[in-house]
N, C-alpha and C positions, 0 to 999 in steps of 0.2 A: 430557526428563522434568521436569527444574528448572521451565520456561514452563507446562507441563501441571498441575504440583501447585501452584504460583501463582494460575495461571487459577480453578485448583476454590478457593482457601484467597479469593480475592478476591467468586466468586461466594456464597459462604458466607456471608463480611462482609455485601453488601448484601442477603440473603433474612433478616441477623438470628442466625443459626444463629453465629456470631462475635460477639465487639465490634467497633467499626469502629475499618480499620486506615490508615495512612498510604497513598494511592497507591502502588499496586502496580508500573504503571509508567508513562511516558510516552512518546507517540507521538512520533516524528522525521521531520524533512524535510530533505533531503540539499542542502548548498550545495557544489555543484560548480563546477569551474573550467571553463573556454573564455569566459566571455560572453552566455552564455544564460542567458536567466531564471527561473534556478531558485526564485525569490521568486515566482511568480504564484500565484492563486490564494490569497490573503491569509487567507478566513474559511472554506477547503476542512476543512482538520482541527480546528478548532477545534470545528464544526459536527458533522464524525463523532466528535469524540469526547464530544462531548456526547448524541449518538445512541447510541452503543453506552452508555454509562452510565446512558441509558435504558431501551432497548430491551432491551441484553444483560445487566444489570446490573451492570456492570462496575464498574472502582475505578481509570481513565484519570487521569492527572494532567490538569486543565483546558487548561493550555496548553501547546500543542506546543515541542518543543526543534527547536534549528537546528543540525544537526552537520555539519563537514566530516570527509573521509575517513582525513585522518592525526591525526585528534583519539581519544585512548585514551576517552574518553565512548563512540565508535563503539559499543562491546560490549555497553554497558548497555542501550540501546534494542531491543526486539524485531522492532519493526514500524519500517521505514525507508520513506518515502515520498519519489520522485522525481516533478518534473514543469518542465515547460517547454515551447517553442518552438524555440529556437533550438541553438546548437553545445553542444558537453559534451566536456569533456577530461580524462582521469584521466592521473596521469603512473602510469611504471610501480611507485612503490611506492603510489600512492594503490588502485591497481587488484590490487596485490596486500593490502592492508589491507581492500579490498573483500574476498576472496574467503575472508580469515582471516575476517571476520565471519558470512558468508554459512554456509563450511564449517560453522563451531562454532554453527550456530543460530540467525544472526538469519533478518529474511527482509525481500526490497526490495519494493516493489511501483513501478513504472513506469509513470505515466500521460502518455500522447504527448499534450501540450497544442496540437496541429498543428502539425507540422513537426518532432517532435522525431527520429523514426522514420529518419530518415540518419545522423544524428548518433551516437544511442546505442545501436546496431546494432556498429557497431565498436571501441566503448569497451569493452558488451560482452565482446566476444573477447578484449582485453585480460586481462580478470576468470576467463572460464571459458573456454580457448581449442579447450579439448578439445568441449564444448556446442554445440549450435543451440539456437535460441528453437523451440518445436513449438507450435501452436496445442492448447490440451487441449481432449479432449472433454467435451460439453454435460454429460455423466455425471459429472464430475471432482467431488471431493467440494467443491472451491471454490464451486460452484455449488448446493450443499446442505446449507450448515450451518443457522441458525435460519430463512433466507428462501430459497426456491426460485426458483432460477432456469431451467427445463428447455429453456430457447432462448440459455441463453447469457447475455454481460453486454449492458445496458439501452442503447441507443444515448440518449445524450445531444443532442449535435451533430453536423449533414451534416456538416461539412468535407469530405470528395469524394464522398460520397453512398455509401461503401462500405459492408458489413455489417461491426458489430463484431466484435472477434478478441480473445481472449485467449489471450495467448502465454506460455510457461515455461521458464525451465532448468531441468533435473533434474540434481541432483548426487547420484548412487549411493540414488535411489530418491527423492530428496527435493525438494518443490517448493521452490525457495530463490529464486526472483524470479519474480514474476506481472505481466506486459507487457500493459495495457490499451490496445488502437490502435483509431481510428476509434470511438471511444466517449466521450471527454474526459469521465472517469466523476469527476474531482476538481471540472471546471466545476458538476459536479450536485450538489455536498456543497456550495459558494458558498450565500449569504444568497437568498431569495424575492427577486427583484426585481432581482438582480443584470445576472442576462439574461433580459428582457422576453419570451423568447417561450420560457421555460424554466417549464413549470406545475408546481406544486404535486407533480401525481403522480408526472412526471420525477424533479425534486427529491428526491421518496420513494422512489425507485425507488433512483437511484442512493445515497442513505444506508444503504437494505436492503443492497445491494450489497456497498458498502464495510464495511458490520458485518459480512458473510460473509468478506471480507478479513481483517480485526482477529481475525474467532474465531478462523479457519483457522491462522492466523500463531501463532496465543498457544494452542493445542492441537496442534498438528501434532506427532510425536514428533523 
């Protein structure tokens, strides 16, 4: 409820109906231990959160925070964003400080930057051991907050030519991590020009996306 009466007190500020207030909050990217590059994607959130401050009116701090899992900061950030390529390893209290954030309201979002999909599948389990990932359906309200999405998330890039998947744990009714595969929907939030054969409306596509994300996460009860 706290994220809900935030979210309305921040959209107030930038319609005028307020004075303007300090950032409400700022977005985070999760640096994880094993080896994998959880640093890719350099200008991915920067870009959405300069979209949602547009688009959604929002009151985003400009630049993203970098938190690791045993760091007490964890709690403050609403919206946690993973991604990478390669290995991911939580020890057991980092995966248990995962699940304290998760329970009490934050919310991850996991974007498989190709290859990450072996890896953070059983880290996972670690976190919610009781969970499976479910693919949500096309109906899920993720898929309909200010952009419509009625086919699902935007395919970015081939990587094995598969249809994109969005995947969830629910924890006692509640979407608490949204698993983006065969989509590399953070490659799409990246700078114009970053990937050459990545256009404009992609680009757009997947920013819309990602603001469905940011609402979802910072409105959800």
């Amino acid at each position: 409820m706290l994220k809900k009466l935030s979210f309305v007190v921040l959209l107030l500020c930038s319609l005028g109906a307020m004075p303007p207030a300090a950032p409400s909050y700022q977005l985070a990217k999760l640096h994880y231990g094993g080896g994998g590059d959880w640093y890719a994607n350099k200008t991915s959130l920067p870009n959405l959160i300069n979209f949602c401050n547009q688009a959604l009116h929002t009151n985003l701090a400009p630049d993203e925070a970098t938190v690791e899992l045993d760091q007490p900061e964890l709690l403050t950030y609403p919206f946690l964003h993973m991604t990478g390529h390669g290995n991911v390893s939580f020890t057991t209290a980092e995966a248990q400080n995962l699940r304290r954030y998760l329970i009490g309201g934050g919310f991850l979002h996991i974007d498989d930057n190709y290859g990450l999909d072996k890896f953070i599948r059983p880290e996972m389990k670690k976190v919610f051991p009781e969970l499976e990932f479910v693919e949500l359906p096309f109906s899920h309200p993720i898929y309909h907050q200010k952009y419509q999405f009625p086919k699902g998330l935007p395919k970015v890039h081939e990587h094995d030519g598969k249809r994109p998947q969005g995947f969830g744990l629910v924890y006692k009714g509640r979407l608490v991590c949204f698993y983006t595969f065969e989509c590399d929907l953070g490659n799409g939030w990246e700078d114009v020009g970053t990937y050459p054969e990545d256009t404009p409306a992609v680009h757009d596509a997947a920013l819309r996306m990602g603001a469905n994300l940011v609402s979802y996460a910072l409105t959800q009860d």
